[in-house]
C-alpha positions as CSV (number, residue, x, y, z in Angstrom):
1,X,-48.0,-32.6,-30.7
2,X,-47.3,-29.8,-28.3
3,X,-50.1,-27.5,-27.4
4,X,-47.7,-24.6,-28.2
5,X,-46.5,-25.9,-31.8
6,X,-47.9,-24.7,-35.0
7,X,-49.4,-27.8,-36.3
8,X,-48.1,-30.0,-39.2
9,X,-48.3,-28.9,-42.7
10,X,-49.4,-32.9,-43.4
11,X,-51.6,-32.8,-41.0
12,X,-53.2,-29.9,-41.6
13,X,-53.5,-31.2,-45.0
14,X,-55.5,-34.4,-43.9
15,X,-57.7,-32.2,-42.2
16,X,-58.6,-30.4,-45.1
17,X,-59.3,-33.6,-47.0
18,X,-61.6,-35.3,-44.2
19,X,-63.8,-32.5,-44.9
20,X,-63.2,-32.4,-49.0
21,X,-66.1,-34.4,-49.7
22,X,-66.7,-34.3,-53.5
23,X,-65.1,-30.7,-54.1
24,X,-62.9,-29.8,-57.2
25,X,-58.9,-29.0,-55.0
26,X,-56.4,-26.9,-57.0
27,X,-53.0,-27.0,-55.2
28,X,-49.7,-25.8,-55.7
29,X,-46.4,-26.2,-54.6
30,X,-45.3,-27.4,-51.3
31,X,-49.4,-27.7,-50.7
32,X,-49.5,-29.8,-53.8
33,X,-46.9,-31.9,-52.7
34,X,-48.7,-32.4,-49.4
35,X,-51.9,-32.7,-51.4
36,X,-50.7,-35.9,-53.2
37,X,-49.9,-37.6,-50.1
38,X,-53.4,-37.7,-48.4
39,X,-56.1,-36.9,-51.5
40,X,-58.7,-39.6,-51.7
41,X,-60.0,-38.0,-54.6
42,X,-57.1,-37.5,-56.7
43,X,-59.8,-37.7,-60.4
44,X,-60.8,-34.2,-58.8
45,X,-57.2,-33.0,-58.2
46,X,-56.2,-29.8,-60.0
47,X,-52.2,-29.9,-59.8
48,X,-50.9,-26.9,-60.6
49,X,-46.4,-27.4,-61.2
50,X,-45.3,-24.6,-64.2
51,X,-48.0,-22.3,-63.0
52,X,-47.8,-22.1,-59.4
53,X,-48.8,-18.8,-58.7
54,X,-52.1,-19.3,-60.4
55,X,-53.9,-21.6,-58.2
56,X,-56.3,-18.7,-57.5
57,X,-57.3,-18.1,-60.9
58,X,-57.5,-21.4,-62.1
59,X,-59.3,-22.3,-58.5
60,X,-61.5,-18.9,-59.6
61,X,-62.3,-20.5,-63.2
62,X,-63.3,-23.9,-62.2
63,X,-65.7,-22.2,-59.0
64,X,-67.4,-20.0,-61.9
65,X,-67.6,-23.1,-64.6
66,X,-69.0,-25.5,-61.8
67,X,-71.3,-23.8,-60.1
68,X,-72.7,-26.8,-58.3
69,X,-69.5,-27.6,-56.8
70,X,-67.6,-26.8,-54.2
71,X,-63.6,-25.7,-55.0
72,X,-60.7,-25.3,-52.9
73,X,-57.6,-23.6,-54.0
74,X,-54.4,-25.2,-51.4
75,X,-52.1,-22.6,-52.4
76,X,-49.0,-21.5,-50.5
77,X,-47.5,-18.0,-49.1
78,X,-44.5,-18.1,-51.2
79,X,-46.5,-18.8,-54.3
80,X,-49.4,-16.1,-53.3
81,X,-46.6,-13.1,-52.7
82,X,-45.5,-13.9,-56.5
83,X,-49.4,-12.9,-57.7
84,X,-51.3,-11.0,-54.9
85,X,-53.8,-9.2,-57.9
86,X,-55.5,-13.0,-57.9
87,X,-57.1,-12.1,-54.7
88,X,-58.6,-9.1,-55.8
89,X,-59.9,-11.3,-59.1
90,X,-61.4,-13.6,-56.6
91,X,-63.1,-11.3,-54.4
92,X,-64.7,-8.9,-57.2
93,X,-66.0,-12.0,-59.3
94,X,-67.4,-13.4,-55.9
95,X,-67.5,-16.8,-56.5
96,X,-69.5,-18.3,-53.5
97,X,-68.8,-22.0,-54.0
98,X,-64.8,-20.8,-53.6
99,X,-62.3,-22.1,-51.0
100,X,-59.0,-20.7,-50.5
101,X,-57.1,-22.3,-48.3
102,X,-53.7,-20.3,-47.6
103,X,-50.5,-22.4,-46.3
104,X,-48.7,-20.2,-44.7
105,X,-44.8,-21.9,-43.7
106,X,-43.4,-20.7,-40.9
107,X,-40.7,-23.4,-41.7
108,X,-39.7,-21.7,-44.3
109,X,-38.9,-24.9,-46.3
110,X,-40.6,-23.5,-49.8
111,X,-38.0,-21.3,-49.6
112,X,-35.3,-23.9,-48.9
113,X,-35.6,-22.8,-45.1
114,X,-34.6,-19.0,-46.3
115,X,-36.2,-16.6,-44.2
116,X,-38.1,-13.9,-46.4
117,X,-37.7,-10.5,-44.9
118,X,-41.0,-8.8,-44.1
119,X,-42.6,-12.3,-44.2
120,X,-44.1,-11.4,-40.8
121,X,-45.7,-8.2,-41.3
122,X,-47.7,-9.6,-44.2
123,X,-51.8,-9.6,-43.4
124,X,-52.8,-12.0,-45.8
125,X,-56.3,-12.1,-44.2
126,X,-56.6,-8.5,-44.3
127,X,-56.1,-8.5,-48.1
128,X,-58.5,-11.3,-48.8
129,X,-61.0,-9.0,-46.9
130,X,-60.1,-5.8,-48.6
131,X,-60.3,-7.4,-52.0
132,X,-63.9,-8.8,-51.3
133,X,-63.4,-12.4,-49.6
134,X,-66.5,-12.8,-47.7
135,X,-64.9,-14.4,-44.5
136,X,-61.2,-14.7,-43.7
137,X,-60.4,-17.6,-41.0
138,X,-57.2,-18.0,-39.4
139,X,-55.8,-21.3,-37.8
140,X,-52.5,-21.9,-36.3
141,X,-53.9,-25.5,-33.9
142,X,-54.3,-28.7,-35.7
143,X,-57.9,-29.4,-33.4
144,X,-59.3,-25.7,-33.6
145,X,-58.5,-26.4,-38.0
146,X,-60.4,-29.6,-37.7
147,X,-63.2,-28.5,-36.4
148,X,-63.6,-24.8,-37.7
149,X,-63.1,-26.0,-41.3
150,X,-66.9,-27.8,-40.7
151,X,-68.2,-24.3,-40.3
152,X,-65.8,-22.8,-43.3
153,X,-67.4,-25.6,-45.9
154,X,-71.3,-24.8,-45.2
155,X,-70.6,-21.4,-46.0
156,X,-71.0,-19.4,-49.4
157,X,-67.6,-17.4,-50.4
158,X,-65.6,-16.4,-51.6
159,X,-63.7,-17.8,-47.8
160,X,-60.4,-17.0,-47.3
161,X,-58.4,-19.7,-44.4
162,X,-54.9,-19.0,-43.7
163,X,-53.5,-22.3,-41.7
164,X,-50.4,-21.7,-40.4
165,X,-48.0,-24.9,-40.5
166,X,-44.8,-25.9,-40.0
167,X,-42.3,-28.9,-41.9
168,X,-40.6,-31.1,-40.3
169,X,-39.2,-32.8,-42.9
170,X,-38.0,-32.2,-46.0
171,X,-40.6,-31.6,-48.6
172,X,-41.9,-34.6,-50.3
173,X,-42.0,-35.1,-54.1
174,X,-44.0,-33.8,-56.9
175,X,-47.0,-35.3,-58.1
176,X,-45.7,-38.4,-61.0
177,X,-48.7,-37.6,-63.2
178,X,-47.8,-34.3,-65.3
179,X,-49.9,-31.4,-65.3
180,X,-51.8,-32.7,-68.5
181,X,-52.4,-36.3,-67.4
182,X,-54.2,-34.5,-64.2
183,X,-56.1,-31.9,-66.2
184,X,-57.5,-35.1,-68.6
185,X,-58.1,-37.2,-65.7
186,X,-61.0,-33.9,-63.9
187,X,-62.0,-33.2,-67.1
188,X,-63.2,-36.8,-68.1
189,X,-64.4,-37.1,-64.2
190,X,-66.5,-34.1,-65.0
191,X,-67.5,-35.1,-68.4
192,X,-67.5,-38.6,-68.6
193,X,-69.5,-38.7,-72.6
194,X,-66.5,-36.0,-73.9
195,X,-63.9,-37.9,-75.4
């Protein structure tokens, strides 16, 4: 990869898991479809498909329910334009085990490679802060993400990362396991005497 490239949305994703460890991940749409590719831990996996622009509340729910543990939301700029009052939800409820990880496509290939105008003079990291994120990160190079997200995980949030990726391909599928089968499969991980 090109010093001058934005780095790989897959790779980027890979990244993100290497330093996962045993946290709770919510993901959504072309994050999610990433996600599925590279999770290790896919009994923790949150996959959000009819409710994409959620991932922050859901992530938001599961940070305040699990206190103990550490959860990241893999959301995506076309889904977080859709619901930008989550944010604000995040920041004032302050959850400090909270994660959330902004993909933000420069390929444009969530939107079927459609431009969307204004798209670059969106501050997503100035939101996060104004709504009450604790620390907004930015990362755009696949080595400086690697190593920064070390630093991100050993801090308490709410932490705001936008990672700034490209596609080079076409998008892969959709997770196989619906959105119920997923939501069984953390819940029993999490509570292994409910049946």
């Amino acid at each position: 990869m090109k010093s001058n490239k934005l780095m790989d949305s897959l790779e980027a994703t890979r990244a993100v898991n290497y330093h996962r460890k045993n946290a709770l991940v919510v993901s959504t749409s072309s994050a999610l479809r990433d996600w599925v590719q590279v999770s290790e831990r896919r009994d923790l996996d949150v996959d959000l498909m009819d409710c994409m622009d959620r991932a922050p509340a859901v992530g938001l729910g599961l940070a305040l329910a699990r206190p103990e543990s550490k959860v990241l939301v893999l959301d995506c700029d076309a889904t977080l334009r859709t619901d930008l009052g989550g944010l604000a939800t995040v920041g004032e409820s302050a959850p400090e085990n909270l994660v959330h990880l902004l993909f933000e496509d420069a390929s444009f290939r969530s939107t079927g490679g459609t431009p969307i105008k204004g798209l670059d003079t969106i501050d997503y990291q100035a939101m996060a802060q104004g709504a009450g994120y604790v620390k907004t990160y930015q990362f755009d190079k696949l080595e400086e993400l690697v190593l920064g997200l070390e630093d991100v995980m050993a801090q308490s949030g709410p932490i705001f990362v936008l990672i700034k990726v490209v596609r080079e391909e076409e998008l892969p599928p959709m997770p196989q396991r619906s959105m119920a089968e997923g939501w069984a499969t953390v819940r029993q991980t999490l509570l292994p005497d409910v049946s």
